[in-house]
C-alpha positions in Angstrom: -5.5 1.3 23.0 -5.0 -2.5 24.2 -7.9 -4.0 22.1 -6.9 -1.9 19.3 -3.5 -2.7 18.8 -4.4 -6.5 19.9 -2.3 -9.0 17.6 -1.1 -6.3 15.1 2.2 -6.9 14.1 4.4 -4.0 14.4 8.1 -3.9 13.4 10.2 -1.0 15.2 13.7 0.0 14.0 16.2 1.2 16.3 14.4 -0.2 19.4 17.5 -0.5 21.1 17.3 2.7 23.3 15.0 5.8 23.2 12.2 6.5 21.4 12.3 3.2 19.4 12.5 1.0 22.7 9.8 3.2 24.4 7.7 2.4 21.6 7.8 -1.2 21.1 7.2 -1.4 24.9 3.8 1.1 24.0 3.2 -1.6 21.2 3.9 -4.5 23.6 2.0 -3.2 26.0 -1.6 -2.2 24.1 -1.4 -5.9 22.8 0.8 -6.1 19.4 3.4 -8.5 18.7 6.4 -6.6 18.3 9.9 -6.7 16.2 12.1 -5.3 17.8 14.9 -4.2 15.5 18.9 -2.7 16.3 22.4 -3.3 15.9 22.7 -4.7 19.2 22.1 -7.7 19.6 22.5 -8.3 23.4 20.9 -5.5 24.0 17.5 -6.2 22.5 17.9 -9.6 23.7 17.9 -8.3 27.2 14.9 -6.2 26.8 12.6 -8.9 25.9 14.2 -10.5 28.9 13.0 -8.1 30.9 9.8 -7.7 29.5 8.8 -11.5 29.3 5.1 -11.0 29.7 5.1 -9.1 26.2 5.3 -10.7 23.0 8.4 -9.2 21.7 10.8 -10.7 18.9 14.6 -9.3 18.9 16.1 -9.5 15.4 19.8 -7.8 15.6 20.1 -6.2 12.1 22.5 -3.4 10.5 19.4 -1.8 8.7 21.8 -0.1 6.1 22.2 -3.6 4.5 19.5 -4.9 2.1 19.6 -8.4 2.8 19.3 -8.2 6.7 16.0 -6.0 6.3 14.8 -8.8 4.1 15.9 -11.2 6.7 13.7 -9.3 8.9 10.8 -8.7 6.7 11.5 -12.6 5.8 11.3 -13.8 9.7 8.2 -11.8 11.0 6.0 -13.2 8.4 7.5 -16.6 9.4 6.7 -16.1 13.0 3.3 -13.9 12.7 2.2 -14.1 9.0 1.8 -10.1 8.3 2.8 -6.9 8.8 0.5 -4.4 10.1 2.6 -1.2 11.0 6.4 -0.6 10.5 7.7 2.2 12.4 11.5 3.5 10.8 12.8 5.2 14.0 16.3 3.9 13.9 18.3 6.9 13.3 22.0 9.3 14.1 22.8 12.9 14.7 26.1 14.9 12.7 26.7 18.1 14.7 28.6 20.2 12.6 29.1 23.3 10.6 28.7 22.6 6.7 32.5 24.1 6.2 33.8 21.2 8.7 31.4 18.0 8.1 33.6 15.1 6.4 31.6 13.6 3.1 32.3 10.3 4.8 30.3 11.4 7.6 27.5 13.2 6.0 26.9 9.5 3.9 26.6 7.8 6.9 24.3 9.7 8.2 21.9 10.0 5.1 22.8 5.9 4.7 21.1 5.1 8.5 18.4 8.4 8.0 17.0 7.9 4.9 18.2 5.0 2.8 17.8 2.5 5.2 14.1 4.3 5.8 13.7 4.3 2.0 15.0 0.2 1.8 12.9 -0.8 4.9 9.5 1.0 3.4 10.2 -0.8 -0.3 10.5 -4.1 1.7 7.3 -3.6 3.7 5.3 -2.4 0.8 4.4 -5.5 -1.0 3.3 -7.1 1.7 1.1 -4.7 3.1 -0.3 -4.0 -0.4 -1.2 -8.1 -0.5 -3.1 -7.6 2.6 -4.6 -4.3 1.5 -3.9 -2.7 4.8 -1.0 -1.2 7.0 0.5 1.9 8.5 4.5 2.9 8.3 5.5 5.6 10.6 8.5 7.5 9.9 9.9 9.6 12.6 11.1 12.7 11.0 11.8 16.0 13.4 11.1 19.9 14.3 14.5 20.0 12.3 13.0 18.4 9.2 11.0 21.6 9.4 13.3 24.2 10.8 17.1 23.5 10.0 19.4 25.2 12.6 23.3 25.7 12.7 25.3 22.6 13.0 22.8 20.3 11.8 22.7 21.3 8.2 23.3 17.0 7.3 20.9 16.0 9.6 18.1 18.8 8.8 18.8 17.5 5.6 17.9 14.2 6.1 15.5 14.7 8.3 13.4 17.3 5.3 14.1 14.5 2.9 11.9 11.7 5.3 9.5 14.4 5.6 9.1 14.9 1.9 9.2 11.1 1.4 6.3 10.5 3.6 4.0 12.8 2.0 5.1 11.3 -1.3 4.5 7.9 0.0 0.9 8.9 1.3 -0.1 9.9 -2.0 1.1 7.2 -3.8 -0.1 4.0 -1.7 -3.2 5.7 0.0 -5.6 3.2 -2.9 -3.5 0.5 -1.5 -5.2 1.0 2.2 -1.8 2.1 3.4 -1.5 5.3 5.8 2.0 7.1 6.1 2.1 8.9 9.4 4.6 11.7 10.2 6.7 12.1 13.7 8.3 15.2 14.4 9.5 15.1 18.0 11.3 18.4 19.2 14.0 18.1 22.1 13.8 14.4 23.7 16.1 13.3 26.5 18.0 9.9 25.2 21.0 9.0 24.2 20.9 10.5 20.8 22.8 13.7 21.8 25.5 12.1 23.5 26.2 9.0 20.0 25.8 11.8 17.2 28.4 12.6 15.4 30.7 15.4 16.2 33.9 17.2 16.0 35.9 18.1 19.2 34.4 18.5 22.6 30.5 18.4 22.0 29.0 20.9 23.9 25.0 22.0 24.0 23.7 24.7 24.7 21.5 24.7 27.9 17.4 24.7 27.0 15.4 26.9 28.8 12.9 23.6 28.9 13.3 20.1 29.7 13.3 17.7 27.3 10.3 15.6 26.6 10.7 12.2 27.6 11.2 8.7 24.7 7.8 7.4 26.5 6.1 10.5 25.7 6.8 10.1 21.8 6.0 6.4 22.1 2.3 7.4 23.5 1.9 10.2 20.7 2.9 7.7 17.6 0.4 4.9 19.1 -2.5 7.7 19.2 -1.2 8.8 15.5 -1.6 5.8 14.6 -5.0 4.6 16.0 -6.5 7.9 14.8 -4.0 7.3 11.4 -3.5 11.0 11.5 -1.3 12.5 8.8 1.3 14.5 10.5 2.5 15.4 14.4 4.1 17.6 15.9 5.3 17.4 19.0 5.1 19.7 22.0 3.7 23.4 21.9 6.8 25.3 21.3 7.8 23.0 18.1 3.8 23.9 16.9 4.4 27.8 17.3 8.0 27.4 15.7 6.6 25.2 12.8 3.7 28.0 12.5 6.1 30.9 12.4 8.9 29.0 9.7 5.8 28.8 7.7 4.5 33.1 8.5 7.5 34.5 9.6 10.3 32.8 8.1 12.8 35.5 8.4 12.0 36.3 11.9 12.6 32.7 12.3 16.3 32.8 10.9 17.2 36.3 13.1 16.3 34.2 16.2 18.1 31.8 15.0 21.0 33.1 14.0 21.0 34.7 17.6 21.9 31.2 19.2 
């Protein structure tokens, strides 16, 4: 995928940890010049550091605001000209029942899950249009296809980026611009231990192991080299996916048996 991705310019939100950083390493790696985009400063900072023989550009941002993603937009065309993929990874979990969740807390998460997703993509777009050519990846998940207990807000989000992206494909497709779709099922980061949460946050113990963030990164460079539509990850998310769409109420019994 090196030649491939050779010079692209791809911007990566929440590259601070996880799934985003594994992926602008992917990007890094295969030959792209990468943004990498997070709160934390220090801590993007200190993974270019480490990573000195890939071209990678730490911006700190708080994504929910509209002028830093314009700053961000703003800086990468200073420094590379043009925008070739964005990939709006930068996201939080709420574990919750619906009964319990705080509004407060249900905002924030729909402010970092999908309006910062939504302001990001509106940013992007007229500048990919110009050059008549680009890719935005939006990393949904299984959830944003099968909603579980305590994790009504996030499902929630998490359907609504799914729904956006196939909205988005229709609508810029004549523009040259492909929307791929990430659904990753059970990853091992950090995202389980920052969500949001009431009380002691226990998890119930898979009978799998978790993929792992490099994984993902590998899948969403292959999605977008082939510019497929829609993934899924991992075989058990496929035949749960299959059976939400056949089986739907065999889907909620084993559910509610959790």
């Amino acid at each position: 995928m090196k030649s491939h991705f050779h010079d692209q310019v791809v911007i990566v939100t929440g590259a601070s940890s996880g799934i985003g950083k594994e992926t602008a390493l992917a990007f890094g790696r295969a030959g792209a010049r990468v943004v990498i985009v997070a709160r934390r400063g220090e801590v993007l900072r200190q993974i270019a550091a480490e990573n000195p023989q890939l071209r990678l550009l730490p911006i700190p941002a708080d994504i929910t605001d509209s002028a830093a993603i314009n700053g961000v937009i703003e800086t990468a065309l200073c420094e590379f000209g043009r925008i070739d993929i964005l990939v709006n990874n930068a996201g939080i979990g709420l574990r919750a029942t619906v009964a319990e969740t705080k509004i407060e807390d249900a905002r924030r998460l729909m402010e970092i899950n999908f309006f910062a997703l939504l302001q990001f993509t509106q940013a992007v777009l007229p500048v990919m249009r110009q050059q008549e050519r680009g890719q935005i990846v939006n990393v949904s998940s299984i959830l944003g296809v099968i909603a579980t207990k305590q994790h009504s807000i996030y499902s929630a989000s998490k359907f609504a980026v799914r729904a956006f992206s196939d909205s988005l494909r229709l609508e810029e497709k004549r523009h040259g611009i492909a929307v791929v779709s990430i659904l990753p099922g059970y990853t091992e980061t950090p995202f389980f231990k920052n969500q949001i949460h009431y009380g002691e946050l226990g998890r119930r113990a898979l009978p799998f192991p978790g993929q792992s963030p490099a994984h993902v990164a590998k899948v969403i460079l292959r999605a977008c080299r082939h510019r497929r539509r829609e993934v899924t990850l991992t075989a058990i998310c496929n035949a749960g996916h299959w059976a939400k769409r056949f089986f739907p109420g065999f889907v909620d019994w084993c559910l509610s048996k959790q």
